[in-house]
N, CA, C and O atoms as a GROMACS GRO file, in nm:
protein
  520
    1UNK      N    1  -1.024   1.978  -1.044
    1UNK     CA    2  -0.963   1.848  -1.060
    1UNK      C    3  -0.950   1.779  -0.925
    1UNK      O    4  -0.954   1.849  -0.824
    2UNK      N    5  -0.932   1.619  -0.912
    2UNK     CA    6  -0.900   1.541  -0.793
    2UNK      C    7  -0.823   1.454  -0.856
    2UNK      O    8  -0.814   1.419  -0.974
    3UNK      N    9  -0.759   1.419  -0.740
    3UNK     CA   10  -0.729   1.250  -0.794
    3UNK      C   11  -0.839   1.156  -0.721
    3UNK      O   12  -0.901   1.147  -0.615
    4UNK      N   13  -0.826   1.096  -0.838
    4UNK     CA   14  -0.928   0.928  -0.815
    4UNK      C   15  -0.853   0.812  -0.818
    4UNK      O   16  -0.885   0.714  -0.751
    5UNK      N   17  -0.759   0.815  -0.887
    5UNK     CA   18  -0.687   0.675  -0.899
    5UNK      C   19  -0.536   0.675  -0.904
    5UNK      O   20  -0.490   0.728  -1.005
    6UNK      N   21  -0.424   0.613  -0.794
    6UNK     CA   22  -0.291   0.611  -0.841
    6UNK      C   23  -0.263   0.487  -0.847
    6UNK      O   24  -0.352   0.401  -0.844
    7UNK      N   25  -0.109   0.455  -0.859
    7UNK     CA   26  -0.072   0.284  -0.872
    7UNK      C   27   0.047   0.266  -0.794
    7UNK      O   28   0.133   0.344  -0.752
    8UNK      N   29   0.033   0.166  -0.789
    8UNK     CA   30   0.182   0.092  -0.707
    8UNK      C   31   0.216  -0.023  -0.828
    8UNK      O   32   0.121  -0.087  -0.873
    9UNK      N   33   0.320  -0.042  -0.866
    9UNK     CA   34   0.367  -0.173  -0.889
    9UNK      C   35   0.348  -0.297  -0.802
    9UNK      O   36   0.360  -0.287  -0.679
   10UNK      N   37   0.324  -0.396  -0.852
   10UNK     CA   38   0.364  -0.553  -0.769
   10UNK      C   39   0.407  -0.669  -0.840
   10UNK      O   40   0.367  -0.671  -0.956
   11UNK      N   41   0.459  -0.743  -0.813
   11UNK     CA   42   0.528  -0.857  -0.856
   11UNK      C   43   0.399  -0.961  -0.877
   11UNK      O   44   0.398  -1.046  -0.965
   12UNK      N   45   0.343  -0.951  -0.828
   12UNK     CA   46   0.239  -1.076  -0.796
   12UNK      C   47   0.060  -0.996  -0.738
   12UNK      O   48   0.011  -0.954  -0.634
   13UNK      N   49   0.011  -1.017  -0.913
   13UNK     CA   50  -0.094  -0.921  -0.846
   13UNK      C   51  -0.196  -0.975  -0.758
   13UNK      O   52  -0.274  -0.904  -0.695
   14UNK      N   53  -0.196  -1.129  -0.754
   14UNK     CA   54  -0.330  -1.200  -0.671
   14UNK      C   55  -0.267  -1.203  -0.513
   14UNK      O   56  -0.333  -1.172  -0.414
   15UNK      N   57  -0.136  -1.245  -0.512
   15UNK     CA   58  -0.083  -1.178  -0.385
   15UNK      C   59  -0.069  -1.058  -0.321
   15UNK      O   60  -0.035  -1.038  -0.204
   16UNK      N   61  -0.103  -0.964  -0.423
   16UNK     CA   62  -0.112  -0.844  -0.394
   16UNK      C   63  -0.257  -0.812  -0.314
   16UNK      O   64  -0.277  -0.778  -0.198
   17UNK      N   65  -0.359  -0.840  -0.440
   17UNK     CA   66  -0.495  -0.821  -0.354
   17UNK      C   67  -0.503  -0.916  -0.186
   17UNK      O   68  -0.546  -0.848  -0.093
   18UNK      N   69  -0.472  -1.027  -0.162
   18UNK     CA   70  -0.479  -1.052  -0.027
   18UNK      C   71  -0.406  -0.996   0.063
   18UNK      O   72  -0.449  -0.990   0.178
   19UNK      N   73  -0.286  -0.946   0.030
   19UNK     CA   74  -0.206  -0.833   0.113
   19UNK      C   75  -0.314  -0.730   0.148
   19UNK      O   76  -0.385  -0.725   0.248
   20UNK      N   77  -0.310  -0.642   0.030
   20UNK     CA   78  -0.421  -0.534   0.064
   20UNK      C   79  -0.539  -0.518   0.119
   20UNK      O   80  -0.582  -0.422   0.182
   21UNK      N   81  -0.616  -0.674   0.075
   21UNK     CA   82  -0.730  -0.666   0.140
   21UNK      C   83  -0.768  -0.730   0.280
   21UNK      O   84  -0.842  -0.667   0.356
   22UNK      N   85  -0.703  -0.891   0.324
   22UNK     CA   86  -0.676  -0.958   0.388
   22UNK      C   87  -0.587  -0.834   0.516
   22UNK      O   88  -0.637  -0.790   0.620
   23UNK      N   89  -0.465  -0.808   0.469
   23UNK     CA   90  -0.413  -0.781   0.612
   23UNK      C   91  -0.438  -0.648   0.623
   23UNK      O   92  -0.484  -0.627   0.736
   24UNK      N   93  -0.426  -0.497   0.528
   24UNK     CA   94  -0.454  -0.412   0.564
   24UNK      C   95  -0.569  -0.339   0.573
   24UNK      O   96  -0.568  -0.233   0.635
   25UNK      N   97  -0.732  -0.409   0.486
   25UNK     CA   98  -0.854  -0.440   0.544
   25UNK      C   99  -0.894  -0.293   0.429
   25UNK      O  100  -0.947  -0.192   0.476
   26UNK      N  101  -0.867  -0.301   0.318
   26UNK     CA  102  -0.909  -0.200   0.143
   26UNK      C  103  -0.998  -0.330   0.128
   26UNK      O  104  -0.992  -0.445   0.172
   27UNK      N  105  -1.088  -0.253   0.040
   27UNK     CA  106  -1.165  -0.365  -0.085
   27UNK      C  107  -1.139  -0.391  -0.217
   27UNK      O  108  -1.046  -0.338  -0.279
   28UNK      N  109  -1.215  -0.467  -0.262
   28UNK     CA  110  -1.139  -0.491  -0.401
   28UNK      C  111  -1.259  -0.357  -0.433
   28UNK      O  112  -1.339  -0.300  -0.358
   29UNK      N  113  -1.228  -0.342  -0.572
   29UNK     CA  114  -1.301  -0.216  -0.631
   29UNK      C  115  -1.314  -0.246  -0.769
   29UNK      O  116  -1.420  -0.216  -0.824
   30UNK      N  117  -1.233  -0.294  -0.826
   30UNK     CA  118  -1.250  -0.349  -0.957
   30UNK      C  119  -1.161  -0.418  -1.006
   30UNK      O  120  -1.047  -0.398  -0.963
   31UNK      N  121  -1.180  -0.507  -1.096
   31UNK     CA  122  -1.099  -0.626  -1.123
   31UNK      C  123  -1.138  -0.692  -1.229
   31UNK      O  124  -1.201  -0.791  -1.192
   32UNK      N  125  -1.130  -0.685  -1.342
   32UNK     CA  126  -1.122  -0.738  -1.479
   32UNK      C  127  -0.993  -0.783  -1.561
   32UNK      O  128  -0.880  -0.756  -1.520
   33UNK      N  129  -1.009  -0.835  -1.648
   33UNK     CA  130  -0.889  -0.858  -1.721
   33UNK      C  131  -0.939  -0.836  -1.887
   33UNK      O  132  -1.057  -0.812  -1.910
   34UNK      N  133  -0.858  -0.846  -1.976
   34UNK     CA  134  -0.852  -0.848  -2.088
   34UNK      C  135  -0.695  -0.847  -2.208
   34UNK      O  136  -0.612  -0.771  -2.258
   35UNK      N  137  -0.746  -1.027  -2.201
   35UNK     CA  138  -0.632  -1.099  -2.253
   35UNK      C  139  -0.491  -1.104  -2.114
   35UNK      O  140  -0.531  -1.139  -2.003
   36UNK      N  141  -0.367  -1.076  -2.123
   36UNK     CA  142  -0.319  -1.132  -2.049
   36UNK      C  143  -0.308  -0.984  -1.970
   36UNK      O  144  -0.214  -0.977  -1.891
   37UNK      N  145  -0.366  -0.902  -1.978
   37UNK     CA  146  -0.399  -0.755  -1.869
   37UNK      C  147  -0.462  -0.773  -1.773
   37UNK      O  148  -0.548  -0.857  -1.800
   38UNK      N  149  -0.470  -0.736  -1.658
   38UNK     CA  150  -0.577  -0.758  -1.549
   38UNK      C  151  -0.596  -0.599  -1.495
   38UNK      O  152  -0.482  -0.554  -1.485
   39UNK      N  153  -0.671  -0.522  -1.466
   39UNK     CA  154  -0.746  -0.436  -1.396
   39UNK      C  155  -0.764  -0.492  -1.274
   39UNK      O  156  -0.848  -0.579  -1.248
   40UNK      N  157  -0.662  -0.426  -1.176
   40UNK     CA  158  -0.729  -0.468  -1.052
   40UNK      C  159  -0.679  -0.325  -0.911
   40UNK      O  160  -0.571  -0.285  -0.867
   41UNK      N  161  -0.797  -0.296  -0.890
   41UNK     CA  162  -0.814  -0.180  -0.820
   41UNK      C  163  -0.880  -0.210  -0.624
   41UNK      O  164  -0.970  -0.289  -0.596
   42UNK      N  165  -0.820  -0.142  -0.542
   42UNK     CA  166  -0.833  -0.159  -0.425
   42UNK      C  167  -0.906   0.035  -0.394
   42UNK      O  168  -0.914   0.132  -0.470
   43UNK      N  169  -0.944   0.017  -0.252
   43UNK     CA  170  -1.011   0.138  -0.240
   43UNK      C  171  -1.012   0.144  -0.052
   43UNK      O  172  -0.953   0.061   0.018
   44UNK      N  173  -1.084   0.248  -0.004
   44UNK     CA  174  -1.082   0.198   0.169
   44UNK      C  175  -1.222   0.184   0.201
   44UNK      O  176  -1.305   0.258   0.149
   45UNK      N  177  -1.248   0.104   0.274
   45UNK     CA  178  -1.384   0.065   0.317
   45UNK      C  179  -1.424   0.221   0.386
   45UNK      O  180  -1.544   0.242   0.401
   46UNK      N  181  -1.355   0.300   0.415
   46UNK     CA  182  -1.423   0.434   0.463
   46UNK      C  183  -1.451   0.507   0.391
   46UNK      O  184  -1.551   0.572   0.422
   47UNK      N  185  -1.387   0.538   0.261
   47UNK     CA  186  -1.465   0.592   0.133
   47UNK      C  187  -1.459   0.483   0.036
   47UNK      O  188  -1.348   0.434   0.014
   48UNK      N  189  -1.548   0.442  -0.016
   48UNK     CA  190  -1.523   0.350  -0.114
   48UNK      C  191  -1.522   0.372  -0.253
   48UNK      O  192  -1.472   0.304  -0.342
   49UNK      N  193  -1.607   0.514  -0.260
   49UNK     CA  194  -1.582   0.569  -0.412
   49UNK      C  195  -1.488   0.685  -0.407
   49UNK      O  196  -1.493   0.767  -0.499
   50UNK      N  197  -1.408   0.700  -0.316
   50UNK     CA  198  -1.246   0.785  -0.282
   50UNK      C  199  -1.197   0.705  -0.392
   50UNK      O  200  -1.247   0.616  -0.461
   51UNK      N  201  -1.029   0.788  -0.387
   51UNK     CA  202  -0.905   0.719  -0.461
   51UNK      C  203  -0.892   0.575  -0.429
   51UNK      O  204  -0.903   0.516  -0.321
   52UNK      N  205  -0.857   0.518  -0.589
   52UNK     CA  206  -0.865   0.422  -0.580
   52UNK      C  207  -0.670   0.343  -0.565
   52UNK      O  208  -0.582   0.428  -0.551
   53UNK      N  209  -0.640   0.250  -0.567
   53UNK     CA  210  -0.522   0.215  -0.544
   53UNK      C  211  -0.497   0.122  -0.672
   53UNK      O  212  -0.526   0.007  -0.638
   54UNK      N  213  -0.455   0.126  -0.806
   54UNK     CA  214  -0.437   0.017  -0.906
   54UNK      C  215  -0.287  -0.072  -0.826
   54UNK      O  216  -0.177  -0.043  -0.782
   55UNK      N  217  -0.378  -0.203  -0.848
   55UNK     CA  218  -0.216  -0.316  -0.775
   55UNK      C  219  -0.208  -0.370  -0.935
   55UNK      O  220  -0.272  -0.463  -0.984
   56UNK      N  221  -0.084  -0.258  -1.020
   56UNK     CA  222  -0.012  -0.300  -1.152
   56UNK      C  223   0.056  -0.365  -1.144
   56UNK      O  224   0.147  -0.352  -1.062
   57UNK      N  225   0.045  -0.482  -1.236
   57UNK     CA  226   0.200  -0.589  -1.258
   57UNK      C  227   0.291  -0.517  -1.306
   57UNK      O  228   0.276  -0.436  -1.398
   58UNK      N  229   0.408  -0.546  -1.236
   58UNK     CA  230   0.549  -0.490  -1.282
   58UNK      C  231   0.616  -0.564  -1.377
   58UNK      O  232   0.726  -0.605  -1.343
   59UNK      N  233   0.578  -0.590  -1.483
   59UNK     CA  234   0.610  -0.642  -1.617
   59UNK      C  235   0.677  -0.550  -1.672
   59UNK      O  236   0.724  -0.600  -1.775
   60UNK      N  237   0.724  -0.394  -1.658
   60UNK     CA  238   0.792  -0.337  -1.735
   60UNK      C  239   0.914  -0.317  -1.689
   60UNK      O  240   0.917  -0.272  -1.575
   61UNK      N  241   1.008  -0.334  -1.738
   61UNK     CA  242   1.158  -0.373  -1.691
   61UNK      C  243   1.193  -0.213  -1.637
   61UNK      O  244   1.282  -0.214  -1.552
   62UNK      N  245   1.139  -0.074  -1.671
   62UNK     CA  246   1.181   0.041  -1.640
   62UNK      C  247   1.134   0.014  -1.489
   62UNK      O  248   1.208  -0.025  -1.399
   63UNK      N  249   1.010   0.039  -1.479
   63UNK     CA  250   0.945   0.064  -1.378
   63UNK      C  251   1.005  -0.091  -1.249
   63UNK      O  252   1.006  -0.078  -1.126
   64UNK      N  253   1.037  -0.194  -1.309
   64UNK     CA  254   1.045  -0.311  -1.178
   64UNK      C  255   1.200  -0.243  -1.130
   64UNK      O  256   1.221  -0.248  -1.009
   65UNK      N  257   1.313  -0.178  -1.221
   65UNK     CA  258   1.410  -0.106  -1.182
   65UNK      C  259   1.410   0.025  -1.092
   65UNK      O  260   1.489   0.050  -1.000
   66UNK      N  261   1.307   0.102  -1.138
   66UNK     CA  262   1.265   0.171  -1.031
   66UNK      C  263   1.202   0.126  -0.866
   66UNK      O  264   1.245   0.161  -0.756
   67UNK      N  265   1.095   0.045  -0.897
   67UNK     CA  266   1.083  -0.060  -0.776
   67UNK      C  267   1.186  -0.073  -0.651
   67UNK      O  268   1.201  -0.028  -0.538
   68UNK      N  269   1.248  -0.161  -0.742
   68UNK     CA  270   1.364  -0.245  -0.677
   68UNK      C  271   1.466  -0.117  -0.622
   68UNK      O  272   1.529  -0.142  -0.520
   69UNK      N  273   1.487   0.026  -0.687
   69UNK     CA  274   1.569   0.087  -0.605
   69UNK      C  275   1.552   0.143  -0.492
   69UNK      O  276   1.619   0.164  -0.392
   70UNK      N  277   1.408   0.170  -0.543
   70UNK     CA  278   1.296   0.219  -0.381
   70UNK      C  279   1.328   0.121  -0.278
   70UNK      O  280   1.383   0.150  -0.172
   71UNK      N  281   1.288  -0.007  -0.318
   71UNK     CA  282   1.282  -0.044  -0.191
   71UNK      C  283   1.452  -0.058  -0.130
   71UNK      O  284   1.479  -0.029  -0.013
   72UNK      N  285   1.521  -0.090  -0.197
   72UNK     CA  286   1.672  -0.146  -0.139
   72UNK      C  287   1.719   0.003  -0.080
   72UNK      O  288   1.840  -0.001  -0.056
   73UNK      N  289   1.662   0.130  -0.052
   73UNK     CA  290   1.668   0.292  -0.071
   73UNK      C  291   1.605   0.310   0.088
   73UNK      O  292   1.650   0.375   0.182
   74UNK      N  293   1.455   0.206   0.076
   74UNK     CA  294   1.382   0.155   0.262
   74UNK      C  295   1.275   0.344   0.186
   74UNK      O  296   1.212   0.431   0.246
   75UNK      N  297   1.295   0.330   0.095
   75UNK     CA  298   1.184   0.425   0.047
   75UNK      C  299   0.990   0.367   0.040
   75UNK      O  300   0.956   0.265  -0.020
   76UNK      N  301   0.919   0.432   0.093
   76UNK     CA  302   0.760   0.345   0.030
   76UNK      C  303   0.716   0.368  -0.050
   76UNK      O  304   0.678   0.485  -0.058
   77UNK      N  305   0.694   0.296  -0.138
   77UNK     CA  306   0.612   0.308  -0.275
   77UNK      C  307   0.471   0.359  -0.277
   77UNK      O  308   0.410   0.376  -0.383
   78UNK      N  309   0.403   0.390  -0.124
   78UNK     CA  310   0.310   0.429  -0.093
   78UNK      C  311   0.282   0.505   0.043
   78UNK      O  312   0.379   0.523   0.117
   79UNK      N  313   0.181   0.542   0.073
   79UNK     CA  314   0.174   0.627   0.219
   79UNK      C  315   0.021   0.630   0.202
   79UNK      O  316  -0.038   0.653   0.097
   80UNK      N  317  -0.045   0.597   0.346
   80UNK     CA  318  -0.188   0.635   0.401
   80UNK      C  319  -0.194   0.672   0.554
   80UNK      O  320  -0.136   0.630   0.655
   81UNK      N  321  -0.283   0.761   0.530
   81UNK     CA  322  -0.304   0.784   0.638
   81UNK      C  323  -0.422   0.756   0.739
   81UNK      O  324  -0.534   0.739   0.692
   82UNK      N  325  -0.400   0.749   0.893
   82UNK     CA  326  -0.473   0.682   0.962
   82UNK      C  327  -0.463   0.812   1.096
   82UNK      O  328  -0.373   0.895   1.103
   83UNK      N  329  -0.568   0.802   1.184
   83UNK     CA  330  -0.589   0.902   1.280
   83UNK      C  331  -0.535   0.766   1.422
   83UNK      O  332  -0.520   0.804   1.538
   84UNK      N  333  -0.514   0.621   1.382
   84UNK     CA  334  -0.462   0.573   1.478
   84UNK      C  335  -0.294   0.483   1.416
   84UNK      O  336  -0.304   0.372   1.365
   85UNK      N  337  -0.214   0.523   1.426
   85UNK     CA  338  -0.100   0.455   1.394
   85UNK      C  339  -0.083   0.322   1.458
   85UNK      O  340  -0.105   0.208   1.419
   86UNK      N  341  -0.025   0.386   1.602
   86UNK     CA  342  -0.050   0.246   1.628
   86UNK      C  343  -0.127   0.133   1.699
   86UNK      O  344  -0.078   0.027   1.737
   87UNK      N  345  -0.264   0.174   1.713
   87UNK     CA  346  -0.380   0.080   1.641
   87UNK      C  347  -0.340  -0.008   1.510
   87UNK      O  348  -0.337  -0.128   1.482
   88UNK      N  349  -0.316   0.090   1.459
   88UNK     CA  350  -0.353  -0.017   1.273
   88UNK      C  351  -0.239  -0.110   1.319
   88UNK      O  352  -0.255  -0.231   1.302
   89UNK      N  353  -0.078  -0.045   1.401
   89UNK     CA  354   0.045  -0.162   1.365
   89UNK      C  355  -0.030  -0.283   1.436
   89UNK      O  356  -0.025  -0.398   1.394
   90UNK      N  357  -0.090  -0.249   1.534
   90UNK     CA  358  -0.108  -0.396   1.605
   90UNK      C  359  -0.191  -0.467   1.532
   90UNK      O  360  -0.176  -0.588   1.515
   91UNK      N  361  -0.288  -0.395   1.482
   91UNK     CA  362  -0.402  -0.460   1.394
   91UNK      C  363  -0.320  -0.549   1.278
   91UNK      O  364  -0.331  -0.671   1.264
   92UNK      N  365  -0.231  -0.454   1.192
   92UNK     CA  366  -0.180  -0.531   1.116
   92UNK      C  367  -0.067  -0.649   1.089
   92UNK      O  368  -0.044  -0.745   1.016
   93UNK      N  369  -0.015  -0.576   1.194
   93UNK     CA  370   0.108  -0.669   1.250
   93UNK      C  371   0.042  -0.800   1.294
   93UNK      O  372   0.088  -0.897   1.234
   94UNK      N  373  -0.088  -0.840   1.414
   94UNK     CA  374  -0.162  -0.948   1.399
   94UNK      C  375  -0.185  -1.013   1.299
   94UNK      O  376  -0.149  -1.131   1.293
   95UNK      N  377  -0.248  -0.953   1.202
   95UNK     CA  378  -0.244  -1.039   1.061
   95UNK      C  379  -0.119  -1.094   0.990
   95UNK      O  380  -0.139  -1.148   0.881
   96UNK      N  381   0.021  -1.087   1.039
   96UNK     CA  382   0.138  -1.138   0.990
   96UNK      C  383   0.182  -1.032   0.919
   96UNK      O  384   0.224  -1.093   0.821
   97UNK      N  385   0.201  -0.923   0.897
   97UNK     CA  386   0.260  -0.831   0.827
   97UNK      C  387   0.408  -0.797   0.904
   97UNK      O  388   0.426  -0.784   1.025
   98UNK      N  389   0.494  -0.789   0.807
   98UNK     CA  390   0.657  -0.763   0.852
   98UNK      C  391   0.689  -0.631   0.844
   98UNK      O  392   0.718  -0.594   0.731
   99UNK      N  393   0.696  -0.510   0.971
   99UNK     CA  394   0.680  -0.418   0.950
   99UNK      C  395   0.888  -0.387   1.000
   99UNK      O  396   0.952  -0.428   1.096
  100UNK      N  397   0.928  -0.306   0.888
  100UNK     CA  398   1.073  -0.249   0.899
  100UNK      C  399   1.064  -0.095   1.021
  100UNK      O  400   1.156  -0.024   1.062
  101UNK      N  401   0.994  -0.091   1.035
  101UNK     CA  402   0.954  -0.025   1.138
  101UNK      C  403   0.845   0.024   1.206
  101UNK      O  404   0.744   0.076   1.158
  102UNK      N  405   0.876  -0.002   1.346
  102UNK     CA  406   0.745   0.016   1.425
  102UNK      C  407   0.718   0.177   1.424
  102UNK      O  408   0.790   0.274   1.398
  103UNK      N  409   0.574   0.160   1.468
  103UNK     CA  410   0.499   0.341   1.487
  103UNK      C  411   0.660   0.414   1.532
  103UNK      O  412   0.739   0.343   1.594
  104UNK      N  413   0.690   0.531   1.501
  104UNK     CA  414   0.807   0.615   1.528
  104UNK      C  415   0.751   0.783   1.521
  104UNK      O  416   0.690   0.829   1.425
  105UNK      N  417   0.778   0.841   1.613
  105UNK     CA  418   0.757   1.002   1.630
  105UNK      C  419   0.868   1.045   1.526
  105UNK      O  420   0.965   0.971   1.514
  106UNK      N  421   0.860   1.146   1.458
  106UNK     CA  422   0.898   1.219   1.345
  106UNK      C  423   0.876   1.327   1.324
  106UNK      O  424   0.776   1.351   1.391
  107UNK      N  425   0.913   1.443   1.254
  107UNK     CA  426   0.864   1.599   1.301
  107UNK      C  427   0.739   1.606   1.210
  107UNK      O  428   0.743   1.600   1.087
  108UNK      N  429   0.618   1.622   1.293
  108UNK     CA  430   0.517   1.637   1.238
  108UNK      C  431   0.428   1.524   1.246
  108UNK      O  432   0.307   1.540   1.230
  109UNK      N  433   0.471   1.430   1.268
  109UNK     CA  434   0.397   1.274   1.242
  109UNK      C  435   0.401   1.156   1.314
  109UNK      O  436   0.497   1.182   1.386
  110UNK      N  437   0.364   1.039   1.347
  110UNK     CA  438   0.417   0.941   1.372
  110UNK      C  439   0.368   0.852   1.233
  110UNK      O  440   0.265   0.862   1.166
  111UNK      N  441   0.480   0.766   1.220
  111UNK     CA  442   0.477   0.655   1.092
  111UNK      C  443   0.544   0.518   1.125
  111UNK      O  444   0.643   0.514   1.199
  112UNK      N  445   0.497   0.419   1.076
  112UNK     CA  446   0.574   0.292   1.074
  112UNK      C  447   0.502   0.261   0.939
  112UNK      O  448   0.406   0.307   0.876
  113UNK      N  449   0.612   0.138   0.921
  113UNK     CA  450   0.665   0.116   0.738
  113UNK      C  451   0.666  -0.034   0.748
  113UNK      O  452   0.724  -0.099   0.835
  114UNK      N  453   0.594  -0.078   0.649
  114UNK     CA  454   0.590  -0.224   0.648
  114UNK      C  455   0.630  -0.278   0.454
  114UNK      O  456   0.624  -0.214   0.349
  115UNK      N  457   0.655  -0.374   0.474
  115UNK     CA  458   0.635  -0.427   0.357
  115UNK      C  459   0.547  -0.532   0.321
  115UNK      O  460   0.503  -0.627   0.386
  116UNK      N  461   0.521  -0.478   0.154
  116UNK     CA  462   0.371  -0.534   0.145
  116UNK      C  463   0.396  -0.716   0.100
  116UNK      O  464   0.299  -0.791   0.090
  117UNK      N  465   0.480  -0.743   0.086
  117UNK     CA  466   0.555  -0.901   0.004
  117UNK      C  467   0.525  -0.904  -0.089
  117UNK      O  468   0.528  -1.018  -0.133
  118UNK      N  469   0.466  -0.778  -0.208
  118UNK     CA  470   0.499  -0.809  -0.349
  118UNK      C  471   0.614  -0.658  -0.375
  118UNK      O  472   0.599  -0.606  -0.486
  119UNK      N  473   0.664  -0.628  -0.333
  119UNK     CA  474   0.822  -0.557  -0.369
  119UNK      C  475   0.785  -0.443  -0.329
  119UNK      O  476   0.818  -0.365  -0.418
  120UNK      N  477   0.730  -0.381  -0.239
  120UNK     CA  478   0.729  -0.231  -0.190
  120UNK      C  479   0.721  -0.268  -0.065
  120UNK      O  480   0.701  -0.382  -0.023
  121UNK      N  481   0.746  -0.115   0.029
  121UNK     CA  482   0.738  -0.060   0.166
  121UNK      C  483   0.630   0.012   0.128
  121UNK      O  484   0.607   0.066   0.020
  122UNK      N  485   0.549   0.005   0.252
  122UNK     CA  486   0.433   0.089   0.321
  122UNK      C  487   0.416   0.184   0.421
  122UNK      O  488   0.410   0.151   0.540
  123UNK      N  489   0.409   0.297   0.384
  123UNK     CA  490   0.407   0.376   0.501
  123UNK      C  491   0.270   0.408   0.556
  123UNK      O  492   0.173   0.444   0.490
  124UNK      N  493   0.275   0.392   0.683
  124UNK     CA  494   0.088   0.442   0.775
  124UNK      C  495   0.151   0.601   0.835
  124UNK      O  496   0.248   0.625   0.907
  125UNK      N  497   0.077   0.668   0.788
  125UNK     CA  498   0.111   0.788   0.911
  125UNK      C  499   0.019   0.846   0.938
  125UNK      O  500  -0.077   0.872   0.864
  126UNK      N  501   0.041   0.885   1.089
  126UNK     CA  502  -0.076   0.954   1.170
  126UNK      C  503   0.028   1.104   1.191
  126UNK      O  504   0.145   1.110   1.229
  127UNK      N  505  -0.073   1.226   1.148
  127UNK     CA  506  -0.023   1.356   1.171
  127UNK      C  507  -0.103   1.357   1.289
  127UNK      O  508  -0.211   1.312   1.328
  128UNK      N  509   0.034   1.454   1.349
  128UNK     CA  510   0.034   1.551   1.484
  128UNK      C  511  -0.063   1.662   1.478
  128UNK      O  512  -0.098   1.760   1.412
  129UNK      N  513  -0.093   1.580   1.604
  129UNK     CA  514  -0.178   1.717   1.639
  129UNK      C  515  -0.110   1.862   1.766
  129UNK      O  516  -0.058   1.883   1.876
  130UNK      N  517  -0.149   1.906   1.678
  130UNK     CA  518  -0.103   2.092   1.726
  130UNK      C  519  -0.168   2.106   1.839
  130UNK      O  520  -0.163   2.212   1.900
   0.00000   0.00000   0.00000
């Protein structure tokens, strides 16, 4: 078994794809709709047939409650990883991204946490090297 595909919730899925693709530099991967559903999937330009990222509308009142506790919690609704941390902050932070915290040493890691502006935190982390 692998995983191929997880999800994040978002408030706003067309704002979502320019977040993802625009500032943190994923592709789109797939994107259909049917009726008032939309399919819309992000991926990383370094694997592109890797795991994919579904950006789900949070239309379900369970799940936008879950959301909303994560974030008000400064929990991320997501995590990737990068071999340059903070590379990517500057990279991304240039593109206008509001990061709740900059690159930070941590046992094992360095991470900084941004939010994406459709209702989650983002975590980048770069593991330590031994």
């Amino acid at each position: 078994m692998r995983i191929k595909l997880t999800s994040v919730h978002v408030d706003d899925q067309e704002k979502a794809l320019r977040f993802y693709t625009e500032t943190l530099g994923f592709i789109k991967k797939a994107d259909f709709s049917n009726g008032p559903f939309r399919w819309l999937t992000v991926a990383s330009p370094e694997d592109p047939d890797g795991t994919e990222l579904q950006l789900a509308l949070n239309d379900n009142p369970a799940a936008k409650a879950y959301q909303e506790a994560r974030f008000a919690q400064s929990q991320a609704a997501v995590m990737f990883f990068t071999d340059d941390v903070k590379g990517d902050y500057e990279r991304i932070k240039s593109r206008g991204a509001e990061f709740t915290m900059p690159p930070t040493e941590v046992t094992g890691s360095t991470i900084a946490i941004l939010n994406d502006t459709c209702g989650n935190l983002v975590q980048i982390t770069q593991l330590a090297r031994w």
